[in-house]
Every structure is written in C-alpha cells, then in structure tokens.
C-alpha positions as a printed Julia matrix, in Angstrom:
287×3 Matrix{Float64}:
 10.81  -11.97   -7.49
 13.57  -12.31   -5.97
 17.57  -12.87   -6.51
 20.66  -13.39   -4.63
 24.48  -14.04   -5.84
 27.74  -15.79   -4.36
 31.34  -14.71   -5.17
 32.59  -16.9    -2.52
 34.83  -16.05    0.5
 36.72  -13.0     0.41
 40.3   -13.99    2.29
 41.62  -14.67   -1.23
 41.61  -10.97   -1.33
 41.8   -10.15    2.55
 44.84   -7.86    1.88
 44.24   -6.21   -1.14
 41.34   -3.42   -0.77
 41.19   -2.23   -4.65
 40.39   -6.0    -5.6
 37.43   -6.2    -2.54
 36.25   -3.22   -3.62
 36.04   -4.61   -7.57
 34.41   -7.77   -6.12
 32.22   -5.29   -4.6
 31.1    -3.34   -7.55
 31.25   -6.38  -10.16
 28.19   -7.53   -7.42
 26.35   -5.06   -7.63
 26.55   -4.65  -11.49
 25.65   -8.32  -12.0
 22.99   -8.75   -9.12
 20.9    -5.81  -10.87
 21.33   -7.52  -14.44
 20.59  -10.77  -13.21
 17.33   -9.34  -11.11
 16.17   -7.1   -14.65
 16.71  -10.45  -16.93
 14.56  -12.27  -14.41
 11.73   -9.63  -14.96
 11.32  -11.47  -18.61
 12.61  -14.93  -17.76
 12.25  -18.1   -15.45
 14.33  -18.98  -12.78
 16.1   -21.48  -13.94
 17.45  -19.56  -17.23
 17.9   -16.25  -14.78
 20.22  -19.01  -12.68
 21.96  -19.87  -15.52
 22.44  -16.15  -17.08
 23.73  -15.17  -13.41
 26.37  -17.44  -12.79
 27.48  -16.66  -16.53
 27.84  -13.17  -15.88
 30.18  -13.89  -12.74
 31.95  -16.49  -15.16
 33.2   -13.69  -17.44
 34.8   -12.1   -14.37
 37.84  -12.82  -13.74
 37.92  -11.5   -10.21
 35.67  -14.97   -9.26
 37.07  -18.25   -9.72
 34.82  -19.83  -12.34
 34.79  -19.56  -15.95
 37.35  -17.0   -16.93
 39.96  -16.67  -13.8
 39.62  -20.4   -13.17
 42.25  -21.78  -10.67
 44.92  -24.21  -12.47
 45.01  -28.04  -11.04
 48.63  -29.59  -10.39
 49.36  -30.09  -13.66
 48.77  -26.6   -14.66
 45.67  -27.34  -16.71
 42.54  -25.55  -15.48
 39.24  -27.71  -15.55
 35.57  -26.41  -14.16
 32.85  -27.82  -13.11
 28.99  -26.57  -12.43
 25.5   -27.27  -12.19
 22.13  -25.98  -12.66
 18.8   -27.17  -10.87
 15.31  -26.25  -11.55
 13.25  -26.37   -8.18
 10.22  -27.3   -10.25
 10.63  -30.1   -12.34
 13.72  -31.18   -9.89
 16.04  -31.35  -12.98
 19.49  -31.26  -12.37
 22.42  -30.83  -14.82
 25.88  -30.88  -14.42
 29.93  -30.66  -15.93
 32.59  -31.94  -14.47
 35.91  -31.19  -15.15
 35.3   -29.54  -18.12
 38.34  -27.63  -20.11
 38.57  -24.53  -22.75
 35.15  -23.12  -21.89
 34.25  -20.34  -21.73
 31.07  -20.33  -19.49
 30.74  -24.29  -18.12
 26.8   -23.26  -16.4
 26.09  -22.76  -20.57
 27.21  -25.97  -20.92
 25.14  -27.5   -18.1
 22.2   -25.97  -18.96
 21.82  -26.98  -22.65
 22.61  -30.54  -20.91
 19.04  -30.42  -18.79
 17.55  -31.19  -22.51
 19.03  -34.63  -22.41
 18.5   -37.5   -20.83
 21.99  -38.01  -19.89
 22.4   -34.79  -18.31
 25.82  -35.06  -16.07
 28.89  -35.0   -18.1
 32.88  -35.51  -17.11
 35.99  -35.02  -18.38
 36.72  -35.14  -22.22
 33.53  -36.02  -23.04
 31.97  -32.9   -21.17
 34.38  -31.0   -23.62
 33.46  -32.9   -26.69
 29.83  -31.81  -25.66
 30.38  -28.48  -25.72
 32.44  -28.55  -28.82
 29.0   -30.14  -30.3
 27.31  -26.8   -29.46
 29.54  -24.92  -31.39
 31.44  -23.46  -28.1
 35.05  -22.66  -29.19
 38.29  -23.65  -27.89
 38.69  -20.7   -24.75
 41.13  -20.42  -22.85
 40.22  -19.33  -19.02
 43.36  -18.37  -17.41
 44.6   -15.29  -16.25
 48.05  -13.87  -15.21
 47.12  -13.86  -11.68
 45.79  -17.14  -12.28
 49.32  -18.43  -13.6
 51.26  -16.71  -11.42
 49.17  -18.34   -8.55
 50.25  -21.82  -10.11
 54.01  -21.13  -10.62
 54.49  -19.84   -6.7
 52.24  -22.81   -5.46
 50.34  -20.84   -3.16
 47.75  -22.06   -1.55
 44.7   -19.3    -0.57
 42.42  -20.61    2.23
 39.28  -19.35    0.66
 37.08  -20.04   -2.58
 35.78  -18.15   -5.27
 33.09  -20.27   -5.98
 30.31  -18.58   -8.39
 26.52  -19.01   -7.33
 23.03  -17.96   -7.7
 19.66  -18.61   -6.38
 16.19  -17.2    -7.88
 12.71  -17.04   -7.36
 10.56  -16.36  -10.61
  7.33  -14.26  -10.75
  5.55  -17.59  -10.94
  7.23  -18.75   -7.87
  9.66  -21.46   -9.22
 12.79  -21.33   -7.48
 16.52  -22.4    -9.17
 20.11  -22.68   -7.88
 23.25  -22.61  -10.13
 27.0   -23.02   -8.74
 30.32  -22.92  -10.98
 33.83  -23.27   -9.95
 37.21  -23.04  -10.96
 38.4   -25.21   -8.01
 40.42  -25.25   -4.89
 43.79  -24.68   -7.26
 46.71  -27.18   -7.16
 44.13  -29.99   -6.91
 44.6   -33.61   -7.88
 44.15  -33.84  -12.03
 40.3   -34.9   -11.78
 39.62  -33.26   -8.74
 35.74  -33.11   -8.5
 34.14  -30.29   -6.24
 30.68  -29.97   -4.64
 29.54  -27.54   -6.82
 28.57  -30.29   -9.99
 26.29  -31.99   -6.86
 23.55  -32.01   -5.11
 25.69  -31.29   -2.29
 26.61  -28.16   -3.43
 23.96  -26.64   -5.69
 19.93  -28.2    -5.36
 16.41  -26.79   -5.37
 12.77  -27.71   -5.2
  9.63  -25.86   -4.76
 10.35  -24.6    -1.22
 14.13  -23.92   -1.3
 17.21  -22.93   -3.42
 20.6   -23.48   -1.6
 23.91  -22.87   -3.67
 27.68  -23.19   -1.86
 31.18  -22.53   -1.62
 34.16  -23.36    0.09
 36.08  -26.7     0.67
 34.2   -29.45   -1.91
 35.18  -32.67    0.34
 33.73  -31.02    3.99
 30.44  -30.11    1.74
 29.94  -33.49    0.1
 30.63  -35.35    3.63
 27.46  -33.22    5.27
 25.45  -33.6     1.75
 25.1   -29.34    2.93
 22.43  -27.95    0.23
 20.27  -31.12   -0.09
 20.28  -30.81    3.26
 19.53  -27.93    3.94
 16.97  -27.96    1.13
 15.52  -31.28    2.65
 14.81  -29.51    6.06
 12.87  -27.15    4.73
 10.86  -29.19    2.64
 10.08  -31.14    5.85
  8.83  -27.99    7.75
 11.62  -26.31    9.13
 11.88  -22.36    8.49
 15.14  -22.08    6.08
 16.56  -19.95    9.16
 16.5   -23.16   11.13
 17.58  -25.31    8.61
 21.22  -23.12    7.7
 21.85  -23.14   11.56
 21.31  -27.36   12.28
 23.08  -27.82    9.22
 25.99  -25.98    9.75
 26.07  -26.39   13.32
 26.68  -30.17   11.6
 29.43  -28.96    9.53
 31.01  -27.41   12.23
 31.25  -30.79   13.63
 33.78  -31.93   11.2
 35.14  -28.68   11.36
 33.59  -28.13    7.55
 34.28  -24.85    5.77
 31.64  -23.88    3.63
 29.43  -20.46    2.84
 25.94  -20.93    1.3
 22.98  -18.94   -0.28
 19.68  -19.26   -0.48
 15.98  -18.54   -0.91
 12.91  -19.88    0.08
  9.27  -20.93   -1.45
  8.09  -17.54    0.82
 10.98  -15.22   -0.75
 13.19  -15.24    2.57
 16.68  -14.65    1.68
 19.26  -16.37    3.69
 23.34  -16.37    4.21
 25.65  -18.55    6.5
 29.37  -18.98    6.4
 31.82  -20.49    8.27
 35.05  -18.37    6.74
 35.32  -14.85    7.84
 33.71  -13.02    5.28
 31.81  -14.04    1.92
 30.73  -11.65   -1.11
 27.24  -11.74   -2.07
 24.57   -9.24   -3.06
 20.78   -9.86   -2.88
 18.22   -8.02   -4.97
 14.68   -7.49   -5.16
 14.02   -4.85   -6.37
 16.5    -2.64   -4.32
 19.95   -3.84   -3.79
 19.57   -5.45   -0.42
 23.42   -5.99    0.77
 27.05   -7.03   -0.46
 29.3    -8.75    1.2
 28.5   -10.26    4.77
 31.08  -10.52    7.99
 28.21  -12.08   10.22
 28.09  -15.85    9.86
 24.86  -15.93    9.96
 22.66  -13.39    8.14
 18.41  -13.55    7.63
 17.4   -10.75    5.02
C-alpha cells in the first residue's frame, strides 16, 4: 500500500519559515492518517479522506483557506478518480463548502457526475452540507492588497490499495483574483486521472496544465509501456515547451512513487509504511 500527498508549491511561503515549517508538519500528520485509513479502506475513499484532511487546513489553498476570485467571492473546484472502474467525478466552482472532494465523491454515485456553479452548490445543500464559509484573514487580506503569489496551493493525493487499485484526488482554491468562473485543471482529467497502472494528481497554473492535457498524459504513457519515470520527464519536458508551470504526483500499478515540478520547490510527503520524504527542491524526484 502505498500513499503520497501534494500541498502545492511552496514560494507562497518562500519567506516565511514558521509557515514552511507548519506546511511541513501538517504533512506529515495527514500523510500518516491518510496511509492508517487506507489500511481499512479502498483507494478511492482513502483519496477522498486525504484531500479532505488538507481541505480543513488552512495553510493549503483548498477547502478552508481558499483563495478569493475578483469579486471577492471564493469558489473551489475538485475531482476524484477511481483507477479501476475509470470513474471520474468532479465540482466546479463550487461556494460555502466546506470540503468540495466530499462533494465530488458522493457525485461518482450518479450518472451525471460533473457539477458547476450554483447547481454544484444546490447539490451539496441536497446532502445536508451547511452553508461554510472558507475564508481566512490571510485569505482576505490577500484579496484587499491584490497580491498576486506566483505559486499554488493546490491539494492532492494519489493511493494504491492493498488490492492494488490505484486513485487520484485534486482540490483547489484557485489561482486568487481570477475571472468570476475561473475553472482550473484540478476538476479535469488534465489535472487529476487514474487507471490501473497510474495515478497522477497536479498543481500549479490551470491553463499551461489543460493546454499539455499533463496527468492524462502522463497517465496515458504509462499505460502504453513507458516506466512512469519516463513518462513525468517527456511530459514535462513538453510543458516546458510552452514554458508550463506545473508540479505533479504520482504512483504507479508497481508502487513506484514519483515527483516532478517545474517551480522551485513543492510540499509533499509520501508514506508507506515509513514516512518517505516532505517537501522536494529537485525537479525531478523517483522514490
């Protein structure tokens, strides 16, 4: 079995060392719970329960700690994948939430199972999810000075069960200051997909993601042959290209963890069994 986690990249933080070394320890804290709920559970709900966990955290920019659009109103997106049956669900855009990947999940029981806007809302309201409100302080203060951070706090996760099914599962927050309706990468296959050989989930700038269609991709490769090693490097070496910016996670059919980035640094932590590593500064990293 086998688990890894994304916090996305860490130059939102670059300068201030007490809020790295949170990231840090909020991890490592939510790597081991994911890794001791996957012990009883399948992938995909261990995907889910992951990205939940860093959804309640306000240091990441998902869920609670979301980044506000331009009109000051915060709305999410994410997506879940199962690797086996190839079922993907997704919310886009979703508002007063408290964990969107909740959401998505109880939407891979539908037939319709991609949501936007209002209706993603109304959706959740159906479940009996209350009115939350994700901001933070930080969060609004962000929004009043219109500053713009060069990195992403993208949430992800990537699992492989005892009976070998794999899942991904990405939320997001967004890039902050965004176009009202703004969707990200992270509610598509671009950003979060799996089958039965690979799980990719990624961060970082939604449009350069979407243009190089980076975790189908990637996933795609591997199904075809390639080692998932040689599929991060042609596909980024294809984002690089356009001059993409992107980080990604992933796992493969065999248990091979893997971690590329394009941005100086991105927080992760991989588990199995023994906490493997947080936080990489190599862009490329095989574990």
């Amino acid at each position: 079995m086998k688990l890894i986690i994304h916090g996305g990249f860490l130059s939102e933080y670059a300068d201030d060392h007490d809020s790295l070394r949170n990231k840090k320890k909020a991890l490592e804290i939510i790597v081991k719970k994911g890794y001791e709920y996957l012990l009883k559970n399948s992938a995909k709900d261990t995907a889910a329960y992951a990205v939940s966990l860093l959804e309640d955290d306000e240091l990441f920019n998902a869920g609670t700690g979301s980044r506000l659009q331009a009109d000051g109103v915060i709305r999410m997106s994410a997506a879940l994948m199962d690797g086996t049956t190839l079922n993907f669900s997704a919310v886009m855009n979703i508002e007063a939430v408290k964990n969107p990947v909740m959401v998505a999940k109880a939407l891979s029981l539908h037939s319709h199972k991609v949501l936007d806007g209002h209706n993603a809302t109304l959706f959740a309201r159906s479940l009996n999810q209350p009115y939350y409100n994700p901001e933070t302080l930080y969060r609004r203060r962000d929004y009043e000075s219109k500053r713009r951070t060069s990195g992403t706090g993208t949430v992800g996760c990537v699992c492989l069960d005892s009976e070998g099914n794999l899942a991904a599962s990405t939320s997001t927050g967004g890039k902050g200051q965004e176009m009202p309706g703004r969707i990200s990468d992270s509610a598509t296959v671009a950003g979060t997909y799996a089958n039965k050989y690979c799980g990719i989930s990624v961060t970082g700038v939604g449009e350069d993601i979407v243009d190089t269609a980076l975790a189908a991709k990637i996933v795609t490769r591997v199904t075809d042959g390639m080692s998932i090693q040689d599929a991060f490097i042609k596909s980024f070496d294809e984002l690089n290209e356009i001059r993409g910016l992107a980080g990604a996670i992933g796992i493969d059919k065999n248990g091979v963890f893997m971690v590329q980035h394009s941005e100086p640094a991105i927080a992760y932590a991989a588990y199995d069994g023994e906490l493997l590593e947080t936080f990489s500064i190599n862009n490329v990293k095989n574990l």
